[in-house]
Structure formats: structure tokens, C-alpha cells
C-alpha positions, 0 to 999 in steps of 0.5 A: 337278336342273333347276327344275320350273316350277308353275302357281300355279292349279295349286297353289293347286288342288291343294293345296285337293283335298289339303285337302278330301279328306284324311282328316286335321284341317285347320284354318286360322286367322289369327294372331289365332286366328279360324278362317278354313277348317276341312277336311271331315273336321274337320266330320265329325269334330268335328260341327261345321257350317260356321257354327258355326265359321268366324270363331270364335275357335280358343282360346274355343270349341274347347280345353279352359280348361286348354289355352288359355294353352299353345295361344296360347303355341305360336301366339304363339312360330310367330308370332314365329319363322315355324317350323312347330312340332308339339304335342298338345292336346285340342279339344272336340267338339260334343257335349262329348267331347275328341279327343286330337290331333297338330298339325303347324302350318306358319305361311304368310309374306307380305311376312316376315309369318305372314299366317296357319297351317294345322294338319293334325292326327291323331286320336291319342286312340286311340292315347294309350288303347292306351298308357295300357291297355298300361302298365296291363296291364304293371302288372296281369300282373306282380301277376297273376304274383306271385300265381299264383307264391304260389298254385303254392307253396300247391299244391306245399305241398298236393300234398306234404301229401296224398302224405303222407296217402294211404298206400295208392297204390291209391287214389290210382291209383284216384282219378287214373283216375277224374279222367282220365277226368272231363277226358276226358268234359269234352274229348270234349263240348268238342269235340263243341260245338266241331264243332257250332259249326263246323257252324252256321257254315259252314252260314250262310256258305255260306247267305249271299247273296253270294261269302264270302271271308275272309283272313289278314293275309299275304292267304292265303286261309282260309275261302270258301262255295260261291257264290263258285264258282257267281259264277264258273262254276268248281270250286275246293276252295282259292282264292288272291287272285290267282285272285279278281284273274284273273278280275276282270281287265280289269273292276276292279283287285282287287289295287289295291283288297286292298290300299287296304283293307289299308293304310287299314283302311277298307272299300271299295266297288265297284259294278256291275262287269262280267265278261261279261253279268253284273254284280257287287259287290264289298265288302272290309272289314278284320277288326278284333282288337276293336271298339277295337283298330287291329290287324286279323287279316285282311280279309273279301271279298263277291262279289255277283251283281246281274245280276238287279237291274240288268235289273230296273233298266234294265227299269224305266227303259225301262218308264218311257220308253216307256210315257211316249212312247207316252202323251203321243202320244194325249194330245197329240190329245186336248189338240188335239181339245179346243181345236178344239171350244172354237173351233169347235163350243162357242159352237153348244152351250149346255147349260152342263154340257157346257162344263164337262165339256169345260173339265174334260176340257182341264184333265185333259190338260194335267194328263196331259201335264204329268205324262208330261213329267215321267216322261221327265225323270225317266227321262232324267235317271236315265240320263244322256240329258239334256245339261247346257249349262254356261255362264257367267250371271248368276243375279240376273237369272234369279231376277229373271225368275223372281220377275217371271213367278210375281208374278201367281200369287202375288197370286193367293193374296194373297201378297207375292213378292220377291226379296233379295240379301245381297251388292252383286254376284253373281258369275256362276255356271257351270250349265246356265241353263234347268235352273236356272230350272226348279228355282227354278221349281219351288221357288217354285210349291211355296212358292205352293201351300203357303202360305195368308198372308204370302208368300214370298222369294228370297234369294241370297248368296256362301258360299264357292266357290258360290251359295246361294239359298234360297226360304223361305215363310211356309206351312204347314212340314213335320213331321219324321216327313215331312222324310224323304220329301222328295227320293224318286220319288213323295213329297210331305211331306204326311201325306194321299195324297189331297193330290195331287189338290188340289195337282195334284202327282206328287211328282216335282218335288223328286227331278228337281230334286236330279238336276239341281242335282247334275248341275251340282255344286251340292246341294239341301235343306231348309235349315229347316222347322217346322210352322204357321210355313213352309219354307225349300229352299236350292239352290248353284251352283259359281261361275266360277273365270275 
């Protein structure tokens, strides 16, 4: 078989995708047992953060003590022989519960050195508890058949005693009948709420908002209500999963998705799917035997018609644009108006008052504008019209331009405004430069405005593949109760409505700026807050890979 050549960036790329995105535990650590890289699902599964782990040590903080010795003797002896080994250990979970898992650990070589080891592992803790119930269950059947077979020889012991003492066989017959039909009184009312039960069932599944399919495990279609024929525009009295994927055909593949949730038992999600001036969602989710069992009995199917949502949603969108351009045209005149009688018909005037009302009339404008400005680019970003120009940069000097231009806003307050770069040398980031400045822009101003004493500071440091820069403050801070209204349309963290007018605020600025920061692949949030102490909002950027 002829060689396949593979480029090494290609590899090292894809290898790193695999790691980030597999649902398995990916640990890397050096042979010292520091941790150098942990994967995304071993921090979701752990609850773990990234600082709480990367440059631990894997033997002190995540093993059990009783566990430690045999971990490093596996380590040391994958160290020694450079073989990959496979073992079993418990890690202890940030909040105290152990995770059973399956290690495969491969020892990476350099130079006939293990440089370092990288460890998949798979939860097995599970899986061990189904054993352990398995064996139990033995155990108890077996008890439990000894006993019944004791019991059925009392019974028979019974039953002759009885045969010998009833001499007339009339009444036994007698007595017979009437259990008879005692049981089949018993039945008959079973039976009855039985149907009722059905009844009440079918009755909400065919009241459910949304197309109801459910499955067995051979995808054989067992139960469905009749909004899945409405959904459809068709009649059927028995549906098959290959007439679901025939009329999907050519706006998603269903049978690709069936089967993804079959085989990973885990539910899968597909928004706004287009079959024809109309939008729907589909939702397939595996039907588990128990909440602790991995058997599934089938799969569940949800059609939903979001037709109406979607108009309401683009009907919204366009509302906002235009009413947002046919708003900033009038306003535009009145701003224009305003700086032509300030230069050419106000020093004629000398009531007092009338300076301020037209002063009062400038400043509202620019108020307006400002916030007309800002529904287009919110509307704008919302529907992918605004255009990113990636580009390589340096973000020291931006944030330097950023601190220069906003220096006399801050001494205005009596506040100090500064700048601070945890490493020699940034490497240049890849975004889109004038958005970038717009959100630190916008950080710093809210840092300004919220802050009475002290001051405020940008700080820059590497972490990892990004840029993280953060802006804290020293102001006011944010309760928790109001933590949650950060990053929404038209919220501001305060507990007042009436805080707008003095901070002269639409709420906007901080949802525009988590569009644009994750448009570029970068994130923003609130890294820390507390109340009377002040903030700290942090935004990354990806860093150029060149």
C-alpha cells in the first residue's frame, strides 16, 4: 500500500478538533503528573474550570488517596517501558462524588524520551453499578425462587387439607363460581381503567402542539397524533419512518439524524427546516427503559410547524430596520437645524432660556441618533448584513488608543484609567479591528459611568490559543439577582428603569457587543462582580495561528 503523505499542521489540527469535541475524558499530563491540557468534556464532566486544573498535579487533587500509589505505579511503569497501558481508577469531581473510568493511556515519545501522556477515558461508573445490581438481582431471584417453591408446597399441603374438609362438592362448586366471578368483576373494572387511561393519553398526545411520532427499537412506528397529518398536508392512518424522511427530502436528512440518536442515545436537535413556505423543527430523542438504565425501547419524534414564529421574527427585524432608517433621516435635520441657529441666529437672542432649550434640544437628538444607530446594528447583526474585516492586528496598540482617547472622560470623574499587559509581547490577534474597539469602547464608557472613586483597568494576557482582556473597575458591581439581565436586548443591570435617563443608556451595548465578539470567535462575559466593590467584563479573541 503506497505511503499517504500528511501535513503535520493538518494533523496536529485535527488531532486537537478530535480532542475538543469528543464526548470521551481527555487528559494530558507531563511525567511528573502536572496537568498540561484537559479536553471540554472532562471540564463538564468534572465541573471543573480551567483554572482549577491545568498545572495541578493529576495524583494530589483528582484520585482518591487510596488510589494514588497504583496511578503513579501505572504512570511510572508507561514511563519506563513507552507502552500504552489501559486501567481503571476513580477521579474525584468537584463537588466530592467519584467517576468510575476506563483509561487508555498512550505515552507520546521524543527524542526516545515520554515527553508526555495523553489519556482518553470512558465513564464506566455505570456500567460497574449495573454489574454490581446484575449480580445482586441474581442473588435475590434465587432466594426469591427458593421461597416461592417452600410457599407452593404449603399451598398444595393447604389445598389437600381443604379438599379433605369440605365434604359436600356442592359448595365447593358453589364457592368456586362465586370467586369466578369476583375476579372477573376485578377484570372487567381493570380493564375499564385501563381504556380510560388510554383514552386520556391519546387524548393529550393528540392535544400536543407539535407532529408526535414515537418508535420502537426496530424503528417501526408505534403510536403518532393527528397534527403530524396536518404538519403534512396529508391523510394517513399508519406512518413509517421512510415516509417522515420522504417528505424531509431535500430540507434535511432524517434518516442520517434517526439514526445519530439511535446509535449515541442522545437527542438531536434541528432548527428552521424548510419544506416548502414553511418552517419546522424537528426534536428526536431516545426513550430510555428507566432514568438509570443505558437500554432504550424506542425513540420519540417531535414535528413542530414555526411558520408563524419565523414571520413574527423577520416581521420584527424589518420593523426595526426600517422604522430605525426612516427615523434617523428626520433627525439628522433636526441635528442640522439646531447647529445652524446655534451659529447663525443664537448670539441675536439673549433670553437665557432659550439657549438652554436649544442646547437641551442638540443634546436630545444626538441622543436619538445615537440610539437609532443603534437599533441598525442591532438589527443588522441579528441578520448576518454586517460584514467582518478579519485581519491580522496588534491589540496593544488598539487598547492603547482606546485608553489614550477615554483618558479625559475618566479624569473628568476623578478617575485613574490604565492599561497592563501580563505578558512582554502579544501576539497579533485575527478580528475584525474597528468592532473590536467599538466593544472595548463600550466596556470602558460603562466602567466610566459606573464608577464614583478609583478607577479603572485594562488588563491583556495570552491564555491558551486567545486573547483575553478584561476591563475591571472599581464602581459600583452588580447583584446577582441582576447578573442574569446582562447580555439581553434592552437590559441594563441595575434594579431601577429609571436609570436610563441618567446614565443615557438603551441596554443595548452590551448585547451588540456579544454579536460582534462572537461573530469573530471570540466570547464575552462577566468574569467577576460584587456589589459596592466593582466589575470585571472580559472579551477573547483567537490568536493568529501564522
Amino acid at each position: 500500500m503506497p505511503n499517504v503523505f500528511l501535513d503535520d499542521n493538518l494533523l496536529k489540527n485535527s488531532m486537537y478538533t478530535f480532542m475538543e469535541n469528543v464526548y470521551l475524558l481527555g487528559v494530558c499530563i507531563n511525567p511528573e503528573g502536572t496537568l498540561i491540557y484537559v479536553n471540554p468534556h472532562f471540564y463538564k464532566t468534572t465541573g471543573y474550570n480551567e483554572k482549577e486544573i491545568i498545572g495541578k498535579s493529576w495524583y494530589e487533587q483528582f484520585l482518591p488517596v487510596n488510589k494514588i500509589d497504583t496511578v503513579i505505579q501505572t504512570m511510572n511503569a508507561i514511563v519506563e517501558n513507552k507502552y500504552s497501558m489501559r486501567s481503571e481508577t476513580s477521579i474525584v469531581k468537584k463537588d466530592g462524588t467519584q467517576l468510575i473510568v476506563e483509561w487508555h493511556n498512550v505515552p507520546i515519545v521524543d527524542n526516545d524520551k515520554v515527553v508526555y501522556i495523553v489519556s482518553l477515558g470512558i465513564d464506566v461508573t455505570a456500567r460497574n453499578e449495573v454489574e454490581l445490581l446484575l449480580k445482586l438481582n441474581e442473588k435475590t431471584m434465587r432466594e426469591r425462587a427458593e421461597m416461592y417453591e417452600k410457599q407452593n408446597k404449603v399451598l398444595e399441603d393447604t389445598k389437600k387439607g381443604m379438599l379433605n374438609l369440605l365434604d359436600d362438592a356442592k359448595q365447593l362448586e358453589e364457592a368456586l363460581q362465586h370467586e369466578k366471578k369476583s375476579v372477573e368483576l376485578k377484570v372487567d373494572e381493570r380493564t375499564k381503567e385501563l381504556n380510560e387511561e388510554k383514552a386520556r393519553l391519546v387524548s393529550s398526545i393528540n392535544s400536543f402542539p407539535s407532529g408526535f411520532v414515537v418508535t420502537d427499537t426496530e424503528g417501526n412506528v408505534v403510536l403518532t397524533n393527528n397534527l403530524l397529518n396536518e404538519i403534512f398536508k396529508v391523510r394517513h392512518t399508519q406512518w413509517t419512518l421512510s415516509e417522515i424522511a420522504g417528505y424531509l427530502e431535500g430540507a434535511t436528512d432524517f434518516t442520517a439524524h434517526y439514526r445519530k440518536c439511535t446509535e449515541l442515545k442522545e437527542p438531536v436537535l434541528i432548527k428552521d427546516i424548510d419544506i416548502g413556505r414553511r418552517y419546522i423543527e424537528l426534536y428526536i430523542a431516545p426513550i430510555f427503559l428507566s432514568p438509570l438504565s443505558d437500554n432504550t425501547i424506542g425513540n420519540i419524534i417531535l414535528i413542530t410547524d414555526i411558520t408563524e414564529e419565523k414571520i413574527l421574527e423577520r416581521s420584527k427585524d424589518e420593523f426595526f430596520s426600517i422604522a430605525s432608517h426612516e427615523l434617523r433621516t428626520p433627525l439628522t435635520a433636526i441635528r442640522g437645524n439646531i447647529e445652524l441657529i446655534k451659529k447663525h441666529y443664537l448670539s441675536k437672542v439673549s433670553e437665557q432660556s432659550f439657549t438652554e432649550m436649544i442646547d437641551d434640544i442638540g443634546s436630545s437628538s444626538d441622543r436619538l441618533i445615537e440610539l437609532v444607530n443603534e437599533f441598525l446594528n442591532m438589527s443588522r447583526l441579528e441578520q448576518g448584513k454586517i460584514k467582518f474585516e478579519k485581519e491580522l492586528f496588534d491589540l496593544d496598540d488598539l487598547i492603547d488608543g482606546v485608553v489614550f482617547e477615554m483618558q479625559s472622560s475618566a479624569k473628568e470623574k476623578g478617575l485613574f484609567l490604565k492599561y497592563e499587559n501580563k505578558n512582554e509581547k502579544l501576539p497579533r490577534v485575527i478580528a475584525d479591528s474597528n468592532r473590536v474597539k467599538e466593544v472595548l469602547l463600550n466596556l470602558v464608557s460603562n466602567a466610566i459611568v459606573y464608577s464614583d472613586k478609583g478607577g479603572i483597568t485594562v488588563i491583556s494576557e495570552l491564555a491558551d490559543s486567545y486573547i483575553k482582556v478584561s476591563v475591571n473597575d472599581t464602581g459600583r458591581g452588580i447583584s446577582p439577582q441582576n447578573q442574569n439581565l446582562l447580555f439581553r436586548k434592552f437590559q441594563q443591570a441595575n434594579p431601577s428603569l429609571y436609570a436610563r435617563d441618567s446614565s443615557k443608556s438603551s441596554g443595548l451595548g452590551l448585547y451588540i457587543s456579544k454579536l460582534m465578539v462572537e461573530a469573530m470567535g471570540g466570547k464575552i462575559y462577566l468574569e467577576w462582580s460584587q456589589e459596592g466593590a466593582g466589575s470585571t467584563f472580559t472579551f477573547t479573541l483567537p490568536v493568529s495561528r501564522g
